[in-house]
N, CA, C and O atoms as a MOPAC input file, in Angstrom:
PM7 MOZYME 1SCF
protein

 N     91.91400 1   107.52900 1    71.74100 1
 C     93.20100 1   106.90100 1    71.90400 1
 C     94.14700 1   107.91200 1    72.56100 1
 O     94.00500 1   109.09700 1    72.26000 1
 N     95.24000 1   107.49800 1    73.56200 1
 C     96.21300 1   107.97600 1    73.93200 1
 C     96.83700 1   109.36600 1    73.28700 1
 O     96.45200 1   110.44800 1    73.73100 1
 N     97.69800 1   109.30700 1    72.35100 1
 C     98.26000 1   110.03900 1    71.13000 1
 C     97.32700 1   110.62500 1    70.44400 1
 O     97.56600 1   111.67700 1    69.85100 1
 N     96.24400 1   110.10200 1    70.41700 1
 C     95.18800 1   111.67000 1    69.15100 1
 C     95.50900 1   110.32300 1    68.17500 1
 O     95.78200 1   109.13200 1    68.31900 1
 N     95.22700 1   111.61100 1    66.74100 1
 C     95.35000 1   110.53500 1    65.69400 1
 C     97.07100 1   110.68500 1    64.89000 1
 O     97.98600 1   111.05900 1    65.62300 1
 N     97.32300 1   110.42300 1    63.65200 1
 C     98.32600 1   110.35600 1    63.44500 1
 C     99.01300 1   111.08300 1    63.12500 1
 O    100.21800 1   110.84800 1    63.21400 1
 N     98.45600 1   112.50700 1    62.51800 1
 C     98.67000 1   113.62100 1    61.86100 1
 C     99.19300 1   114.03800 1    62.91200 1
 O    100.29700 1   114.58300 1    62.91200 1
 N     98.39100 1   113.82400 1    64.11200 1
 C     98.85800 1   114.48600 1    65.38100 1
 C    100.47800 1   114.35400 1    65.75500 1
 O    101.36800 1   115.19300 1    65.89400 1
 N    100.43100 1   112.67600 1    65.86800 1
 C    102.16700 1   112.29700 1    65.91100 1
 C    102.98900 1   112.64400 1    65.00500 1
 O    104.14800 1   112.24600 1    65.12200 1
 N    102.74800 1   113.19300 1    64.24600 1
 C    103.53800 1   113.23400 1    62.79100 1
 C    103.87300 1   114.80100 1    63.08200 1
 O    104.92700 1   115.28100 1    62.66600 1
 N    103.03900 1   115.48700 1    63.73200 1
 C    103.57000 1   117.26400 1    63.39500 1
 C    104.54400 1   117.21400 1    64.69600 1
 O    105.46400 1   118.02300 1    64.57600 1
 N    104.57800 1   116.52200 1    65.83200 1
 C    105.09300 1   116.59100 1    66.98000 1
 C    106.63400 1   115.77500 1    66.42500 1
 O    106.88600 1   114.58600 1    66.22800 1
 N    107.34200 1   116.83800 1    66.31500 1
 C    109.25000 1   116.30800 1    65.96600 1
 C    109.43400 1   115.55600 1    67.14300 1
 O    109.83700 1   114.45600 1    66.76600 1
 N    109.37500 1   115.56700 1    68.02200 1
 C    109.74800 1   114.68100 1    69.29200 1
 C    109.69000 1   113.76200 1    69.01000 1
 O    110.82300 1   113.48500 1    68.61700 1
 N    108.94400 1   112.75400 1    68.88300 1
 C    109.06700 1   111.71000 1    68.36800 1
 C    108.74700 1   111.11400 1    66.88100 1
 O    107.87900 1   111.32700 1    66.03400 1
 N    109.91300 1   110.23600 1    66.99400 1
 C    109.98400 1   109.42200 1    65.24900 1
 C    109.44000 1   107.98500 1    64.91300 1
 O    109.50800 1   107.23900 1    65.89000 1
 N    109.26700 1   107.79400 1    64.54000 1
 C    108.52900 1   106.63000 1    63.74500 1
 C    109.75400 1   105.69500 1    63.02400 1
 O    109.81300 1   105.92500 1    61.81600 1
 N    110.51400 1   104.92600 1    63.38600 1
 C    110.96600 1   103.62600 1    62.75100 1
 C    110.48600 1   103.11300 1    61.76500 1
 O    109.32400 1   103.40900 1    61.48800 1
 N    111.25100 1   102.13700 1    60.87800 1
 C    110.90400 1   101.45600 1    59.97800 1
 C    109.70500 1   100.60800 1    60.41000 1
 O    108.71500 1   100.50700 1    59.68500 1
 N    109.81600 1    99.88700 1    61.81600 1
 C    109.35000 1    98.89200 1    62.05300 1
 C    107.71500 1    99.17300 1    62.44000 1
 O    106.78000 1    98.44100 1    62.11600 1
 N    107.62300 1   100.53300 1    63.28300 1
 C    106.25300 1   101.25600 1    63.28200 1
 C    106.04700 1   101.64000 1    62.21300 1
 O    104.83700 1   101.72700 1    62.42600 1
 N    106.15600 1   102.03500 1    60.99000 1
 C    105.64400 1   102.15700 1    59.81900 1
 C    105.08900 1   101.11700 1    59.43200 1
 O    103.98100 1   101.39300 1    58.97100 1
 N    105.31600 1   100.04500 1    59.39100 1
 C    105.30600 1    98.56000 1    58.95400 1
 C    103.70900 1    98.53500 1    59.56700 1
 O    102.59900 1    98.26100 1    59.11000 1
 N    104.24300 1    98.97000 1    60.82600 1
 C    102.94600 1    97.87800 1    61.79000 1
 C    101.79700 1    99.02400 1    61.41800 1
 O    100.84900 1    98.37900 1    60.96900 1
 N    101.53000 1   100.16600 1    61.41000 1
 C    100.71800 1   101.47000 1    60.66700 1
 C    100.48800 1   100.98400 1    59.59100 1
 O     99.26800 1   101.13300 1    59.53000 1
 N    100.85200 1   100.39200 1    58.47600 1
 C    100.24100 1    99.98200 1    57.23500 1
 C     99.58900 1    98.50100 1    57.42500 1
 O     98.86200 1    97.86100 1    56.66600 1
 N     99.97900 1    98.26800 1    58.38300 1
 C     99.56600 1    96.76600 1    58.62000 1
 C     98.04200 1    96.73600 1    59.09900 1
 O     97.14800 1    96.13200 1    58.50600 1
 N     97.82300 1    97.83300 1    60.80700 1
 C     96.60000 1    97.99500 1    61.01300 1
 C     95.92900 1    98.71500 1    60.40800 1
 O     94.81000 1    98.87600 1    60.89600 1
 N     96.24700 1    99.51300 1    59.05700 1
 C     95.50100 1   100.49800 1    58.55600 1
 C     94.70700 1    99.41400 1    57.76300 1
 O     93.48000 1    99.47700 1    57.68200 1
 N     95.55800 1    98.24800 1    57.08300 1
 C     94.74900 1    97.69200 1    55.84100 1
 C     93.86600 1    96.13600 1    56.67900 1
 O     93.35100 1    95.19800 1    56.07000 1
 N     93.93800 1    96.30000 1    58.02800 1
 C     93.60100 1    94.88200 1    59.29300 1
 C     92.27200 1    95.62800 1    59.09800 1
 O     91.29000 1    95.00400 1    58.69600 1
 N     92.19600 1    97.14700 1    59.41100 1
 C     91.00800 1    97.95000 1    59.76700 1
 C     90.03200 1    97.99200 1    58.06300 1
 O     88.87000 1    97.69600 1    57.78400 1
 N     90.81300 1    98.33800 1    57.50800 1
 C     90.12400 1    98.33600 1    56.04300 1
 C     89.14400 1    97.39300 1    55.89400 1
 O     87.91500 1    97.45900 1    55.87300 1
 N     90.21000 1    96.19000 1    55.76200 1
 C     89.45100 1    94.96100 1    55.61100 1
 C     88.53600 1    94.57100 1    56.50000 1
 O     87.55200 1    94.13200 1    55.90600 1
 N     88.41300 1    94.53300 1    57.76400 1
 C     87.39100 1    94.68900 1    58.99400 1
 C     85.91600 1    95.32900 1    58.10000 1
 O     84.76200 1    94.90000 1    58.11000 1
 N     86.52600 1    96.52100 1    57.35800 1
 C     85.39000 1    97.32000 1    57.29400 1
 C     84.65500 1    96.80300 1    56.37500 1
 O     83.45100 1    96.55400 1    56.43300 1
 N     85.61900 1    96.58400 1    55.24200 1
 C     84.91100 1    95.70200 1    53.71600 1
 C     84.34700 1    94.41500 1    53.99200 1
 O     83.56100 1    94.07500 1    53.10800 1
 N     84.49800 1    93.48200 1    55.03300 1
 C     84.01400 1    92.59700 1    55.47600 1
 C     82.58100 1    92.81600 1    56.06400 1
 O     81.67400 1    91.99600 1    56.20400 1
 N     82.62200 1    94.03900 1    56.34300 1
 C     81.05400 1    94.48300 1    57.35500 1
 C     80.28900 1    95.18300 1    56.15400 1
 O     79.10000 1    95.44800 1    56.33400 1
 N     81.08100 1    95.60700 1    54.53500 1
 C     80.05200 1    96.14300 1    53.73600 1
 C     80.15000 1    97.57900 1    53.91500 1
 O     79.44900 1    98.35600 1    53.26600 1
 N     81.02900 1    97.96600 1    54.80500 1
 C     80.90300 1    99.32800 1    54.56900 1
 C     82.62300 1   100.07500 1    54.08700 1
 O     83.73700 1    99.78000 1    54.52000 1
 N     82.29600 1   100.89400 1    53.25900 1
 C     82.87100 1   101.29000 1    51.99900 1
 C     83.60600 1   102.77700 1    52.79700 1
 O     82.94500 1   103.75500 1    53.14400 1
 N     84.87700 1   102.65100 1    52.93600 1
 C     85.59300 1   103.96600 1    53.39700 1
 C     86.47500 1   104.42000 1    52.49800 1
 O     87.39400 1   103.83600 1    51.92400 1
 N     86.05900 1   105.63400 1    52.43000 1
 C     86.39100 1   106.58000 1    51.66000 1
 C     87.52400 1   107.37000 1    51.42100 1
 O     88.23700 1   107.48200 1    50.42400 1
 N     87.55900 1   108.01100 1    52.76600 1
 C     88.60600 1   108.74800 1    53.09800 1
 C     89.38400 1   108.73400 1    54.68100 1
 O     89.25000 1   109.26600 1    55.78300 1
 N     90.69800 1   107.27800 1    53.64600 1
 C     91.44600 1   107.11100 1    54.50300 1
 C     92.71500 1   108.34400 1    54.52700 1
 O     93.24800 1   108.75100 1    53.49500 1
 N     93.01600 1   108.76400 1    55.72400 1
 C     94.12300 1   109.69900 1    55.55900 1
 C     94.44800 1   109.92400 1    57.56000 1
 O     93.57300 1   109.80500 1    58.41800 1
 N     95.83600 1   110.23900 1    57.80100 1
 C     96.19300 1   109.60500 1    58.73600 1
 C     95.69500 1   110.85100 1    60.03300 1
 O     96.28000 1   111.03000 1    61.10100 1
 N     94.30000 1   111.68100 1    59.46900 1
 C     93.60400 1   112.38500 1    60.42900 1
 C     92.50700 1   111.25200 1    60.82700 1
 O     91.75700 1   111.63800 1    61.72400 1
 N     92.16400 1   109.48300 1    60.19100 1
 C     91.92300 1   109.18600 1    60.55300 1
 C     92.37600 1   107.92900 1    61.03400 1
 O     91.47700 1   107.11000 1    61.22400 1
 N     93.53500 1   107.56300 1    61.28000 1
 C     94.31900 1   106.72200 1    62.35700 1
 C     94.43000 1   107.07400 1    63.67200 1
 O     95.20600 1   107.95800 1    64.03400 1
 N     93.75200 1   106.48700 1    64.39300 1
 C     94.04500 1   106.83100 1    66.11500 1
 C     95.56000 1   105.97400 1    66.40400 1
 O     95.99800 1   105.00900 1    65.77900 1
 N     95.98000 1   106.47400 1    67.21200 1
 C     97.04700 1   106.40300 1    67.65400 1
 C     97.30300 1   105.91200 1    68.75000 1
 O     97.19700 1   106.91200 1    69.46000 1
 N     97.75700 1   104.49500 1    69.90500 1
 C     98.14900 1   104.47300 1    71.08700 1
 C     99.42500 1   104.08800 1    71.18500 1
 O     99.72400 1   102.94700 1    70.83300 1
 N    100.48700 1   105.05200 1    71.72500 1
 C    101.80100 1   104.54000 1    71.54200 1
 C    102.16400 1   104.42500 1    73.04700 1
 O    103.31800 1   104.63500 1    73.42000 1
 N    101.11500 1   104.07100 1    73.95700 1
 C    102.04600 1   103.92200 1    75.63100 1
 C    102.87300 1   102.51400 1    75.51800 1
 O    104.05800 1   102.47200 1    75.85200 1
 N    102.35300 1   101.65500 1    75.15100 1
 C    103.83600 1   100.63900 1    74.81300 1
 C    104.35700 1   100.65700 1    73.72400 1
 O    103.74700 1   100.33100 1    72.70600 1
 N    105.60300 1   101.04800 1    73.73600 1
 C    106.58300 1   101.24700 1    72.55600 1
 C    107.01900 1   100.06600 1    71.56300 1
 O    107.36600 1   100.02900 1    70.38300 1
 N    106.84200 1    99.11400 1    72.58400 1
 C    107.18400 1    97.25600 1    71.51600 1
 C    105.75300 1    97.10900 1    70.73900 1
 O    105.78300 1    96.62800 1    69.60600 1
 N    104.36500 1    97.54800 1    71.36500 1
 C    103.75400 1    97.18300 1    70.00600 1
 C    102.42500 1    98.27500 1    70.14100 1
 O    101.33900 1    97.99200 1    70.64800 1
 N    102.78400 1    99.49300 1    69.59400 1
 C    101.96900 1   100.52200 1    69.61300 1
 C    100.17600 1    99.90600 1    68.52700 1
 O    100.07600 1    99.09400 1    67.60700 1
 N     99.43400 1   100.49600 1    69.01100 1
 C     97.82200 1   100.01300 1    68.51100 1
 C     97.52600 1   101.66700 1    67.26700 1
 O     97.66600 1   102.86000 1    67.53400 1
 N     97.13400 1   101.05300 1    66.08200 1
 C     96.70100 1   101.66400 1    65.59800 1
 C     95.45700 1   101.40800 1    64.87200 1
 O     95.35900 1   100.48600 1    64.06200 1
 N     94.03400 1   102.61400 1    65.29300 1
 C     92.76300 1   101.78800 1    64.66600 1
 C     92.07300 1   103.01500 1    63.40900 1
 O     92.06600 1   104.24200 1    63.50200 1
 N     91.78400 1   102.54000 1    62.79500 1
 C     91.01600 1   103.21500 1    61.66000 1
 C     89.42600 1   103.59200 1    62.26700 1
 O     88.64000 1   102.99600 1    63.00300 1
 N     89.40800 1   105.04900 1    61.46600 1
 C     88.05500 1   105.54800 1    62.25900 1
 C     87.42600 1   106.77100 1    61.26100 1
 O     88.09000 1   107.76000 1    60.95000 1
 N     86.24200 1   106.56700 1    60.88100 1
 C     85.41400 1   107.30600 1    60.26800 1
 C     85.42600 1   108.62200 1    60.58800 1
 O     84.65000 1   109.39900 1    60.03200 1

């Protein structure tokens, strides 16, 4: 992805994260979860070294969960 993962965006002060991108980050984190529990496979360790990150459009940035 674009951005790395999230940890990545998060140490970089330059840019901030809104209420509304937070929202949508918990939204695809638990879209991806469930994706996964649907396929049977059991993730462990979610933590936001594993959220990829694409923020080139700012109205609706992509965030995907990744082993």
């Amino acid at each position: 992805m674009v951005n790395g993962s999230l940890k990545q965006v998060l140490q970089k002060k330059v840019r901030r994260i809104d209420c509304r991108k937070r929202l949508l980050i918990i939204m695809d984190a638990a879209y991806g979860m469930e994706y996964l529990h649907g396929k049977s496979v059991v993730h462990f360790d979610l933590k936001c070294e594993n959220l990829l990150v694409n923020m080139k459009d700012p109205q609706c940035p992509v965030y995907k969960v990744t082993m």
